[in-house]
C-alpha positions as CSV (number, residue, x, y, z in Angstrom):
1,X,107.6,71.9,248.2
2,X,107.2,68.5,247.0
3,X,108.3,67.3,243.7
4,X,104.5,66.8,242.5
5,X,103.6,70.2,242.2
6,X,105.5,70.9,239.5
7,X,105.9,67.7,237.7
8,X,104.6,64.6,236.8
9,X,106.1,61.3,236.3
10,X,106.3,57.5,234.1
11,X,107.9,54.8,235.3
12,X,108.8,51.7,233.3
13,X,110.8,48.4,233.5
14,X,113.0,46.0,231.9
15,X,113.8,43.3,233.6
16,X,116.2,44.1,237.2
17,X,116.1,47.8,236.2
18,X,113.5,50.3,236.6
19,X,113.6,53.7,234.5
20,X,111.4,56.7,235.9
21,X,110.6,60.3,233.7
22,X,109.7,63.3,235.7
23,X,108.0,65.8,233.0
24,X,107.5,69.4,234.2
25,X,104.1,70.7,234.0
26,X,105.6,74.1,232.5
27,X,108.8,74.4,230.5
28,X,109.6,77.3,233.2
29,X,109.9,74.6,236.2
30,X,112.4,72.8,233.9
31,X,115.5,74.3,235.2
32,X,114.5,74.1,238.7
33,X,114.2,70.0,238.2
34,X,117.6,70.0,236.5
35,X,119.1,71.7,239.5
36,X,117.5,69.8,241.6
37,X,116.5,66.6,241.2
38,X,120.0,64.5,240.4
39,X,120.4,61.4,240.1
40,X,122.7,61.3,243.8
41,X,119.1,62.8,245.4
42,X,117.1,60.4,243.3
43,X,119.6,56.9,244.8
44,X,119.8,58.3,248.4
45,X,115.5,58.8,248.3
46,X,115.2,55.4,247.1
47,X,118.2,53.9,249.9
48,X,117.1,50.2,250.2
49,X,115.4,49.9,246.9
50,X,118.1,50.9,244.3
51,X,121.0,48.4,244.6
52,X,122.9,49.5,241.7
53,X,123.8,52.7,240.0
54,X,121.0,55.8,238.7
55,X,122.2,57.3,236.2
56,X,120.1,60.3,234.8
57,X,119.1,61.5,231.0
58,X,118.3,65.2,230.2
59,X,115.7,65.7,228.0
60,X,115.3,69.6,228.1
61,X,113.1,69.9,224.4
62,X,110.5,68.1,226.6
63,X,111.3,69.8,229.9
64,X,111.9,66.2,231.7
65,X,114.6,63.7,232.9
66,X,115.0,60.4,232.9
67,X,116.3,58.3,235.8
68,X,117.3,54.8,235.0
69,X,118.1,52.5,238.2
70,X,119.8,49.5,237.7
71,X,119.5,46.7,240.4
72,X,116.0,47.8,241.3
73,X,113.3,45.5,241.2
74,X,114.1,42.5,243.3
75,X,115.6,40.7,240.3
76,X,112.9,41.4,238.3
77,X,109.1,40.2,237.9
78,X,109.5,37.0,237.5
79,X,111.7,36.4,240.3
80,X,110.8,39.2,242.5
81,X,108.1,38.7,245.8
82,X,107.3,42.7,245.3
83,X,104.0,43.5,245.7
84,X,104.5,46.0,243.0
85,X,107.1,43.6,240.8
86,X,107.2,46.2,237.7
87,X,108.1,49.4,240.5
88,X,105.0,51.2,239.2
89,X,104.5,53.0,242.4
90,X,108.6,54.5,241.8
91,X,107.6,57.4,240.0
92,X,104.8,58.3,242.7
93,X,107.1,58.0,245.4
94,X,109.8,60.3,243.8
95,X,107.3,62.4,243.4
96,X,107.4,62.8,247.0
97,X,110.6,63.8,246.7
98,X,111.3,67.7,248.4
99,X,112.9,70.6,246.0
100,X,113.4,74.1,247.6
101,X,111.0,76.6,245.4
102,X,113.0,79.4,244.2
103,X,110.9,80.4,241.3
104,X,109.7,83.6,242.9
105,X,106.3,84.8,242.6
């Protein structure tokens, strides 16, 4: 299943580094997304787009993580050509992201 049907997602910036939260929808799903969704899976889905290093931030109170990408954003929005200079369409496309669904019934 994709990533979106059990979580949502925020994305953010500061200047060449981009920072995405995937929340679960239900604290049950958060174990699944800490198994799943590292920060290894998160570098090689965005191959080509993160330059640098992903380094990711449990937040389990909250049932989310937190990926922050370093080397991201074309050099950032003032010097970037992006179309989408802040990466505000990261978290959507991680969202795309495909996690085996062994929750059961």
């Amino acid at each position: 299943m994709k990533l979106r049907e059990i979580a949502h997602s925020r994305t953010g910036d500061k200047g060449n580094t981009s920072n995405i939260s995937v929340i679960a929808y239900h604290t049950r799903h958060y174990p699944l997304l800490a198994a799943q969704v590292t920060a290894e899976r998160v570098k090689a889905h965005f191959a080509g787009v993160v330059e640098g290093e992903v380094v990711r931030y449990e937040l389990p109170d909250i049932s989310a993580l937190n990926f922050v990408m370093s080397e991201t954003l074309g050099g950032g929005v003032t010097r970037s050509l992006a179309l989408d200079a802040h990466g505000k369409s990261l978290s959507s496309a991680l969202l795309d992201l495909e996690i085996e669904d062994n929750l059961g019934p």
